[in-house]
GUBAMAR-155726 format. One record per residue (C-alpha): residue in one letter; x, y, z. Coordinates in steps of 0.2 Angstrom, whole numbers, plus 2048, in hexadecimal, padded with zeros to 3 digits. Layout:
residues N
<pt A <X Y Z>>
...
END
This chain:
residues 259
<pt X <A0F A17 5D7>>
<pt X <9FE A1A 5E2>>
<pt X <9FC A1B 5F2>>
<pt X <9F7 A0B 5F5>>
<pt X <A06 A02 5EB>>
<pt X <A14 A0E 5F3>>
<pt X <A0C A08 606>>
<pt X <A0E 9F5 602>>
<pt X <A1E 9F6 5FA>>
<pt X <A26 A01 609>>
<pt X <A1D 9F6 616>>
<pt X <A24 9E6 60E>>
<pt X <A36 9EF 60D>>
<pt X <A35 9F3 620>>
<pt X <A2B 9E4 624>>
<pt X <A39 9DB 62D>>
<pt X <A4C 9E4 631>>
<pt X <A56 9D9 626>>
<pt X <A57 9E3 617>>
<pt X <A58 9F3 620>>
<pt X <A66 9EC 62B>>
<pt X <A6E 9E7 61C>>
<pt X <A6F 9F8 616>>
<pt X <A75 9FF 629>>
<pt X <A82 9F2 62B>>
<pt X <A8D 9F9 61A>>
<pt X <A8C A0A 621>>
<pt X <A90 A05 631>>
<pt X <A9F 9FA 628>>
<pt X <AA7 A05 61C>>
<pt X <AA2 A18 61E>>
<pt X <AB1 A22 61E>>
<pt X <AA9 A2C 629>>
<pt X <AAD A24 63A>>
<pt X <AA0 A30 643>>
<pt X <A90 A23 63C>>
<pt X <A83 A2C 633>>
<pt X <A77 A29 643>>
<pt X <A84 A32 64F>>
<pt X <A84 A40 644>>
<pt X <A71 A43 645>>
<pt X <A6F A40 657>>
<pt X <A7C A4D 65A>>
<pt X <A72 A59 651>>
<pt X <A64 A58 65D>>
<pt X <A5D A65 668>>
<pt X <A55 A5D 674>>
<pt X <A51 A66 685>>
<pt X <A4D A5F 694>>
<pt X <A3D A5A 697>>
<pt X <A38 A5A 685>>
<pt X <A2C A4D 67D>>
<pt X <A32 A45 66D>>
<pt X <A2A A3C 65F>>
<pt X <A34 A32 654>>
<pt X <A29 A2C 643>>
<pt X <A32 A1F 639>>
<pt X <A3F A1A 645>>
<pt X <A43 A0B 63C>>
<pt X <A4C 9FF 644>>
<pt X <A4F A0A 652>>
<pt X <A61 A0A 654>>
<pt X <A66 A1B 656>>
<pt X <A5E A1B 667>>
<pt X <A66 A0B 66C>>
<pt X <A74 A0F 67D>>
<pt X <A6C A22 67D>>
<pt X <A68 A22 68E>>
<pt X <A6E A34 68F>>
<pt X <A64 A39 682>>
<pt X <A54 A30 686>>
<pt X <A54 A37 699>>
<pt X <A53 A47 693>>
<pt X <A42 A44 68B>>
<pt X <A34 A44 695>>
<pt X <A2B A3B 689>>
<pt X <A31 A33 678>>
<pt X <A24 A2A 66D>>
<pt X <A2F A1C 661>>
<pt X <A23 A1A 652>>
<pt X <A26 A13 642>>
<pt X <A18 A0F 634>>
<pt X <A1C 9FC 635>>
<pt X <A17 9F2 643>>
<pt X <A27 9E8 640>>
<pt X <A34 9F6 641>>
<pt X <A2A 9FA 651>>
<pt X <A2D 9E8 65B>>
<pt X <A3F 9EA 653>>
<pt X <A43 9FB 65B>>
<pt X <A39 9F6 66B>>
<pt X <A45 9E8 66D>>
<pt X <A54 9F3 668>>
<pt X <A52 A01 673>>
<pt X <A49 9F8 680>>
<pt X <A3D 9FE 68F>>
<pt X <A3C A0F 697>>
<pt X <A31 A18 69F>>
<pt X <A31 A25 695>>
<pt X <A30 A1C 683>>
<pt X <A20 A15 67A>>
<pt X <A20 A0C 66B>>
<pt X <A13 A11 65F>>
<pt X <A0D A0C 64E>>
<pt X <A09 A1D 646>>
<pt X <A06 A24 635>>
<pt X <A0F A35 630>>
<pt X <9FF A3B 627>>
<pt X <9F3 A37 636>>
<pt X <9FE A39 647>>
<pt X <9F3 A37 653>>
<pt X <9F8 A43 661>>
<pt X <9F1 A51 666>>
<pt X <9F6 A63 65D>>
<pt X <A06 A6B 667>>
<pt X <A0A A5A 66F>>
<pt X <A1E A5A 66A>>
<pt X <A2E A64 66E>>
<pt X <A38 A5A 660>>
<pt X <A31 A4E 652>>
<pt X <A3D A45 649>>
<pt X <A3B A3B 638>>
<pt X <A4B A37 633>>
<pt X <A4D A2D 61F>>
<pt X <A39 A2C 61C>>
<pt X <A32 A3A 616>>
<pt X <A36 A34 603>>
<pt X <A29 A27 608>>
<pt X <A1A A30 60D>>
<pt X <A0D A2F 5FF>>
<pt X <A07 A41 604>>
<pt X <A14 A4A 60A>>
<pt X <A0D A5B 60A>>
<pt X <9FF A52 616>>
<pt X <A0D A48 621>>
<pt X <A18 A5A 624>>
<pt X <A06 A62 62B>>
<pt X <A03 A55 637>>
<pt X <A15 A58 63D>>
<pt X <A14 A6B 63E>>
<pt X <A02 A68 645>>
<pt X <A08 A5C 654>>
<pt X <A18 A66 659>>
<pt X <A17 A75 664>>
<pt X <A1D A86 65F>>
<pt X <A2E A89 65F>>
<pt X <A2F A75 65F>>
<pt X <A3C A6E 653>>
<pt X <A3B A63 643>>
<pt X <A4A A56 640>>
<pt X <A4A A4C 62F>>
<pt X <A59 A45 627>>
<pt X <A58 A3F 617>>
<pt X <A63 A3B 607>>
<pt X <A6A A45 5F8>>
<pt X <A67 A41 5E6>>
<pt X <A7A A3E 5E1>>
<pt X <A7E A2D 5EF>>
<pt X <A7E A1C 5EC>>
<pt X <A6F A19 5E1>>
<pt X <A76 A22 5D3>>
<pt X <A88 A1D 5D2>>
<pt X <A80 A0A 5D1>>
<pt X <A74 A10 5C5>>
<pt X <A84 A15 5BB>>
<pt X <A8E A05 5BD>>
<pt X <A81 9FA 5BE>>
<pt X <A76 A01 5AE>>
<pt X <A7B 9F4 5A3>>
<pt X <A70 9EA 5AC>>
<pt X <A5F 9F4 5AD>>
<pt X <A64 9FF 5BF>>
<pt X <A5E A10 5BD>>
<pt X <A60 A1F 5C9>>
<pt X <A4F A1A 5D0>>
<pt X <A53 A25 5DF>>
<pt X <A42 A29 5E7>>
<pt X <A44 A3D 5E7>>
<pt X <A35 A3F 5F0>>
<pt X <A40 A49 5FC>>
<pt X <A51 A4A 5FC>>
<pt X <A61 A57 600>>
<pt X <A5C A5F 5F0>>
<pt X <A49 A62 5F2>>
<pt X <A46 A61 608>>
<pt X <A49 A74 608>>
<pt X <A3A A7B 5FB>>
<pt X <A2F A6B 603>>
<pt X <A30 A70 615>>
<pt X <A2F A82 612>>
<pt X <A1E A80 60E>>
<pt X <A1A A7B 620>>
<pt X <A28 A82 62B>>
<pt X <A30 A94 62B>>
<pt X <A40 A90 62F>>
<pt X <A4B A82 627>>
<pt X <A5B A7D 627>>
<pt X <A65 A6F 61D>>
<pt X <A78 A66 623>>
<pt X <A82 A5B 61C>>
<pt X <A89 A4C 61F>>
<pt X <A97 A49 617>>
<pt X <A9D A37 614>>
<pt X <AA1 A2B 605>>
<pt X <AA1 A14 606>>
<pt X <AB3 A0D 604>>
<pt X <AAD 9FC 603>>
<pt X <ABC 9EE 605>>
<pt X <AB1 9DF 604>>
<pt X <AA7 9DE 5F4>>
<pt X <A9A 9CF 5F8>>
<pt X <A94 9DC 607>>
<pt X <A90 9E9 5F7>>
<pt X <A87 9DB 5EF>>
<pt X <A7B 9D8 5FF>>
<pt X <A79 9EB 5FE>>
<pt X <A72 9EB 5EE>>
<pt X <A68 9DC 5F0>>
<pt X <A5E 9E3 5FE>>
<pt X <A59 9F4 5F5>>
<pt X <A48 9F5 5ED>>
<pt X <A4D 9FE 5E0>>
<pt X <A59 9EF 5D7>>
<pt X <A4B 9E4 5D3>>
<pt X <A53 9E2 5C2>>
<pt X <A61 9D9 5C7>>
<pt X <A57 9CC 5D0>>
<pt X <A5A 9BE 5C1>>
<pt X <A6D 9C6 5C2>>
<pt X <A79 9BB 5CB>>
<pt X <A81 9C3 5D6>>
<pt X <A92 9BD 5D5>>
<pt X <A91 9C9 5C1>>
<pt X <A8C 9D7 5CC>>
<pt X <A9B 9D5 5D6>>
<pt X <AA6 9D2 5C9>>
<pt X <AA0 9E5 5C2>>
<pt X <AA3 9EC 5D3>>
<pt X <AB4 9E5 5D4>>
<pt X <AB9 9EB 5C3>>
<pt X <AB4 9FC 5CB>>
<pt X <AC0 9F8 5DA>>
<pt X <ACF A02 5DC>>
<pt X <ADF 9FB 5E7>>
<pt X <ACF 9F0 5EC>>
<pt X <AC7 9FD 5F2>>
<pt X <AB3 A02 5EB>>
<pt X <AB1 A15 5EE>>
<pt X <A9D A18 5EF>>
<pt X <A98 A29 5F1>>
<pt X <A8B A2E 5FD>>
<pt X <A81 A3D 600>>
<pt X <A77 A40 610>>
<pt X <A70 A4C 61D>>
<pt X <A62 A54 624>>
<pt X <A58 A62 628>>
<pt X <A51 A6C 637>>
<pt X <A43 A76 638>>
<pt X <A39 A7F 644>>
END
């Protein structure tokens, strides 16, 4: 896909929240991991007061959202996100603060000065940038030395490919972008940071009300095959995958830091 293709069809993705809520809200539902994927990256952070932080594809904004704690300790904290949409969202999520501005910003032309930032963050969007070699420079290049590099991300074994498995019947393939993943973060940040380091979150989807499963995969890009489906044959397949009315779905997330 070029360049140009791959922008529109994330900025139509992340146009508006209500797909990526859609996808939030069955995490937030049925994870068997109580902690919430966001908890768990947030308490991963370093953050030292006083530090500035950049946050590029913040998305909806959530993870900020009753960190009061959190946002004090930065002296500055720049939400940014690459769709003017997600940034009104997460401006009315968070809300106002001295400290925080909400920017529009690019990952491949940030504009801030070099040495600008403690901590940047770019939590599940680095398998979007077109040019990620050019996107990591313009991170190490705007953080300060001995700044740090947060960016979780997924693995290549999740969701995507146990639909692509019980939904192949049907045309889904493991169309998992693998731009950057658990399995390939490590070699690609290398070739701009020294030090890297990759935890795992473990976690899994136990998913007790099917037609929820159904909006999930509705609202991924990646299941445009299924569009002239109806989605009552899509949930009877899921539930034929039930057990004691139960729909395991494995997951496989995480995130690197690097310095």
């Amino acid at each position: 896909m070029s360049k140009i293709n791959n922008t529109f069809v994330v900025k139509q993705q992340y146009a508006t929240a209500n797909n990526l809520n859609t996808r939030i809200s069955i995490h937030d539902k049925y994870s068997t991991n109580k902690m919430g994927f966001g908890n768990w990256i947030v308490s991963n952070y370093r953050i030292d007061k006083g530090a500035s932080v950049l946050e590029l594809g913040c998305g909806t904004g959530d993870m900020w959202k009753g960190r009061e704690s959190l946002i004090s300790t930065c002296s500055r904290l720049i939400l940014s996100d690459f769709s003017d949409g997600m940034v009104e969202t997460t401006k009315e999520i968070v809300g106002d603060y001295e400290n925080i501005e909400y920017k529009v910003l690019d990952i491949e032309k940030i504009s801030y000065e070099d040495d600008s930032f403690d901590v940047v963050i770019a939590n599940m969007m680095l398998y979007h940038v077109p040019n990620i070699e050019k996107g990591l420079a313009e991170v190490r290049r705007v953080l300060k030395n001995g700044g740090i590099f947060y960016c979780a991300t997924y693995g290549e074994h999740g969701i995507i490919e146990y639909l692509s498995k019980i939904l192949s019947e049907y045309g889904v393939e493991d169309s998992v972008n693998k731009n950057f993943t658990l399995q390939n973060g490590d070699k690609i940040l290398r070739t701009t940071f020294s030090e890297v380091e990759k935890i795992e979150y473990i976690d899994s989807l136990a998913v007790t009300n099917i037609d929820d499963m159904v909006e999930y995969i509705y609202s991924l890009s990646s299941m445009t095959s299924l569009n002239s489906v109806p989605k009552q044959v899509i949930k009877d397949i899921l539930i034929k995958n039930t057990t004691d009315g139960i729909l395991n779905v494995p997951k496989e997330y995480g995130m690197f830091i690097s310095s």
